[in-house]
N, C-alpha and C positions, 0 to 999 in steps of 0.2 A: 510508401514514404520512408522517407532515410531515417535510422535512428539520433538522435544526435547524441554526440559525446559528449559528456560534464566538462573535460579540459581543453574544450575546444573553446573559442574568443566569444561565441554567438550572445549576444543580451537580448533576453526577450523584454519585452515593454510592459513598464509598471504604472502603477497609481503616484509614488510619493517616494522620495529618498530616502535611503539605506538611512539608520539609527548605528550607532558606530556598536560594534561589537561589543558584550564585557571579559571583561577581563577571564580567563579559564576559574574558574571554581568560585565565579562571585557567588552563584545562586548554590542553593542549599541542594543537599542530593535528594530531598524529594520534590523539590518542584518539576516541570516538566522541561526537558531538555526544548523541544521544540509542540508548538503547540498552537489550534488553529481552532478557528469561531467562526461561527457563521460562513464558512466556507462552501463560496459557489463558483458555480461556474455555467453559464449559457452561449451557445453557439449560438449563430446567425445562420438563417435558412436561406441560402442564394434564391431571389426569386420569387421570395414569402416578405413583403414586407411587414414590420414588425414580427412575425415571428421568429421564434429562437427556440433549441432543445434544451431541454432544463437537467444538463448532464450530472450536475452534484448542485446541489439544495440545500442551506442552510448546515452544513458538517461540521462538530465538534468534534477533534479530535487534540489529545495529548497523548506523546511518550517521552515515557522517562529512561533516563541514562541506565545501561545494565537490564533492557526490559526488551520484549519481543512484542509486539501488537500485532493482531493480524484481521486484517479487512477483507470479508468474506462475501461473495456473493455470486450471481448466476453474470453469464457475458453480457452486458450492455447497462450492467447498474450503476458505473460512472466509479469502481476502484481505482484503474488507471489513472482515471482523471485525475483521482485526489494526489496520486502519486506525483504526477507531474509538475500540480497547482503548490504542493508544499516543495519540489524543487526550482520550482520557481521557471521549470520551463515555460508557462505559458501565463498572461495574466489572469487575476481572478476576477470577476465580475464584480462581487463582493463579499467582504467575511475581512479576518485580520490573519496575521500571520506573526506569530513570535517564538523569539531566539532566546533560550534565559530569560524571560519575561520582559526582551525587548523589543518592541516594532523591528520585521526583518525585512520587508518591502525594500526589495533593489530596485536602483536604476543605473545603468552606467554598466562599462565592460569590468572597473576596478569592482564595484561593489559587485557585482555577481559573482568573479571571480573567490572575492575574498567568500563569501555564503559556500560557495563549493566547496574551498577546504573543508567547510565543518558537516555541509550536506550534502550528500552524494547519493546516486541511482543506480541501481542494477536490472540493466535492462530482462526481457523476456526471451528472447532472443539472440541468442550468444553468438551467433554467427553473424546476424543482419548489424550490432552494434560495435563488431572489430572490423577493422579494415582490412578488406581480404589482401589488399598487394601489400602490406606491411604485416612483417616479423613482429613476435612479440616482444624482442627489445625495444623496436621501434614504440612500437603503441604503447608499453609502459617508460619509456625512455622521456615521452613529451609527459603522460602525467606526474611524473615523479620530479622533472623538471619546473611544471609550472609551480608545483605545490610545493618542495621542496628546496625552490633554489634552483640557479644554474649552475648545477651540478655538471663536472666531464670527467672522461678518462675512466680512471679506475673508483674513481667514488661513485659515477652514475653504477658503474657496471653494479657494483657492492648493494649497490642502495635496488638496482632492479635486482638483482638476485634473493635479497633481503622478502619483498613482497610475494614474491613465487613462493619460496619459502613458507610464510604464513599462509599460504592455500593450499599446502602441501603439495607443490609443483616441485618435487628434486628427487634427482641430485638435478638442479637446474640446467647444467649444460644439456640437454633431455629436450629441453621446451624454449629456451631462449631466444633460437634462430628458428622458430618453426615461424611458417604460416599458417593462419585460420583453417585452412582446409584440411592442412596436415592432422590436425588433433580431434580428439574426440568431443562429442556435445560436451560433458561431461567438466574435460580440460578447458573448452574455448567458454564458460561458466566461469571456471577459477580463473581462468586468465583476467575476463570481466570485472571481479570480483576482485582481484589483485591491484586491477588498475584502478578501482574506488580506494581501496585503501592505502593507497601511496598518496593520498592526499591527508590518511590519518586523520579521517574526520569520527565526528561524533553520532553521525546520525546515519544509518543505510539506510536507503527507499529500496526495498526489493520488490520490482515487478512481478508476481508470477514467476519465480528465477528457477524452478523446477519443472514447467507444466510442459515445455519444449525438450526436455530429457528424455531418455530413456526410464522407465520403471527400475531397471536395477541398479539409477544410481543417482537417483532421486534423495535418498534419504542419505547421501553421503552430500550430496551437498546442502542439505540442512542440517546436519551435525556437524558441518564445516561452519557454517555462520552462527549455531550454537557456541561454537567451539570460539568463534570470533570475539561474541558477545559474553560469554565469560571470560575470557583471557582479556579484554581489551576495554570492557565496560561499555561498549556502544549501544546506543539505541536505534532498534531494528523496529520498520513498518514492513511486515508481509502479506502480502497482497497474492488471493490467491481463490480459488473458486471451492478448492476441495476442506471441506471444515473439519474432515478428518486429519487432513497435518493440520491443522490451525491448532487440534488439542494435544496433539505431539508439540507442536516448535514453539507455540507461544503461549505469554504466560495471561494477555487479554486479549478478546479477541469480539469484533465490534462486524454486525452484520449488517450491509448493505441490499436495499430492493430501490430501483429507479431513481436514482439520487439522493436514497435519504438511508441514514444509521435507524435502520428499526430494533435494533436490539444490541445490546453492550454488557459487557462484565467478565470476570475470570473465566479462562477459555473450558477449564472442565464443568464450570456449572453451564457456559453457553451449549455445550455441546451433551451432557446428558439430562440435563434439566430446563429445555428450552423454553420457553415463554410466548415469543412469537410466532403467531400461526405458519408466516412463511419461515422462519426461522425450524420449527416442526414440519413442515410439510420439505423444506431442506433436506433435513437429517432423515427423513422416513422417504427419502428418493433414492436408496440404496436399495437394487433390488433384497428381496429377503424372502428365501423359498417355503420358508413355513408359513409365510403371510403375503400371500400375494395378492389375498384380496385387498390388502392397505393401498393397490395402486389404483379402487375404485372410489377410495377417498383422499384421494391425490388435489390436488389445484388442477383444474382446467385454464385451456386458452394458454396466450402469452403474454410476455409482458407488456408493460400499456407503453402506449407511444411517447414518449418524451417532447414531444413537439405539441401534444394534448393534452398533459397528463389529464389524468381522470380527479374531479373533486376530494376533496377527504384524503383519505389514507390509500394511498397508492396501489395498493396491495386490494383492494378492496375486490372489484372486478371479478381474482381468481380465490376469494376468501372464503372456505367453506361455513364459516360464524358469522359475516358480516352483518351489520344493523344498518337502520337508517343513516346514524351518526356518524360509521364510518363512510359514507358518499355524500357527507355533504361538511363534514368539520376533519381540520387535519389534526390527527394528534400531537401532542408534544413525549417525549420522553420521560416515562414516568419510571421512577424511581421504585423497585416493587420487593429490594432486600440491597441489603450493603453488598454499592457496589454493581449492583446489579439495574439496568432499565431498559426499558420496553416503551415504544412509540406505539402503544394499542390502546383502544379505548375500555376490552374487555377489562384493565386493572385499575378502570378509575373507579369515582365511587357512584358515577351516573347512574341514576335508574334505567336509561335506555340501551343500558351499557352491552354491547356482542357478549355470548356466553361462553368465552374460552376456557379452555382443557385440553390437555393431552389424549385426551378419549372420549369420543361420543360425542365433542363439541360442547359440555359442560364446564364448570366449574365451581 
């Protein structure tokens, strides 16, 4: 399937009309630039009547302006989805969606249009989402126009050379007239990432925008969207499997298992002070040659079907501490340090409560 462009015409189908934009700097700079509840999202199973895949589940998520989030998890746990569901490419089943703390449900080619200026996506795939028979004038030529104004001549030219520039594409005459094929993963990334930001939005969705790169220059272009997000003050969702950049590039970082956020909070304490079994069983899937027996207390099996999910707590199945509670009650996210929460039952105060720990399966 094609990727599609942000500054292409396409409206995908909503619930309810667009809430008119506020104004730039009505909301205070810590509220949340964009910010989403109960976010879901269910396919239909051709074939299956009434059934559907329950690809994202009830998701709460907030980012603020100046801030990095990153949504972490194994392939098929519904990150992209969310990716998508807050650009508004596709509709959401149910949950809310707001802009500065205003309903942002479009409908209509103007009102999607105007949501793009401020929300933009970078795809996973830097080649499959530029047009291979058009130059990269062209392809940042039509963004920088819709968003910008019908710009020509020598102001379009100024105005695309302007955004290479910010991705560190120059001396631009270098990359201007190339084609997609012509340039490296690396380039055909910036150029991606170019053409988000000629709309001068507020908010990046980055899909996975490193896992299709080469390794040695992976970390050049996350110190390029660092380098975005402080110079420019944007709010960055990174979306990514590897939790290791999550506690490089971002400043919180919220882990996903089969549609649901089982664990949330600042990305160093997610990352060396885990809480979540799968969240632990994550981080201890790097192999480790002094401890290699950790792989025989690993998670068994795979993930549960999303077309069935499994009762309770989704994770359950492959959970080395599970109790009754967790196969038959779902948990909610429990709050277990500022800042800091966990969808487990091990940190409530139930008596039948799972015996979580970092070791041993205590606590």
């Amino acid at each position: 399937m094609s990727t599609p462009a942000l500054g292409a015409a396409a409206v995908p189908p909503s619930a309810a009309p667009a809430s008119p934009a506020p104004d730039d700097g009505a909301a205070p700079d810590e509220s949340p630039v964009l910010r989403a509840t109960g976010l879901t999202r269910h396919f239909p199973v051709r074939g299956r009547r009434a059934a559907v895949v329950h690809a994202v589940d009830g998701v709460d998520l907030e980012i603020h302006r100046g801030e990095v989030v990153a949504l972490v998890g194994e392939s098929g746990s519904g990150k992209s989805t969310v990716a998508r569901l807050l650009a508004q490419l596709m509709p959401r089943t149910a949950g809310g969606l707001e802009l500065h703390g205003r309903d942002a449900t479009v409908r209509g080619r103007r009102a999607f249009r105007a949501y793009c200026r401020r929300v933009q996506m970078i795809f996973q795939d830097p080649f499959g989402s530029l047009n291979p028979v058009h130059t990269v004038r062209y392809t940042l030529s039509r963004s920088v126009r819709i968003h910008q104004g019908r710009l020509r001549g020598a102001e379009l030219d100024a105005a695309i050379r302007r955004v290479l520039e910010r991705v560190h594409l120059s001396p631009t005459d270098r990359y201007i007239d190339k084609f997609p094929h012509e340039l490296s993963g690396g380039q055909r990334q910036r150029v991606a990432i170019a053409r988000a930001l000629a709309a001068d939005p507020e908010v990046l969705l980055a899909d996975e925008p490193i896992s299709m790169l080469d390794v040695s220059i992976r970390l050049g272009i996350l110190n390029l969207l660092q380098d975005l997000r402080d110079r420019l003050d944007i709010a960055i969702l990174y979306i990514t499997h590897d939790i290791a950049s999550a506690r490089y590039f971002a400043d919180r970082t919220a882990v996903m298992y089969a549609g649901r956020v089982v664990e949330s909070g600042d990305s160093e304490s997610v990352t060396q002070d885990p809480k979540h079994p799968y969240t632990q069983l994550l981080i201890g899937s790097a192999p480790d040659p002094d401890d290699l027996a950790a792989r025989a207390r690993g998670a068994r099996g795979e993930a549960p079907s999303l077309v069935d999910p499994p009762a309770g707590c989704r994770f359950n199945p492959r959970c080395p501490v599970a109790a009754d509670v967790c196969r038959t009650e779902t948990p909610a996210l429990i709050e277990v340090a500022e800042g800091r929460r966990v969808a487990c039952w091990g940190y409530s105060d139930r008596p039948d409560r799972p015996r979580v720990g970092d070791e041993g399966g205590t606590r």
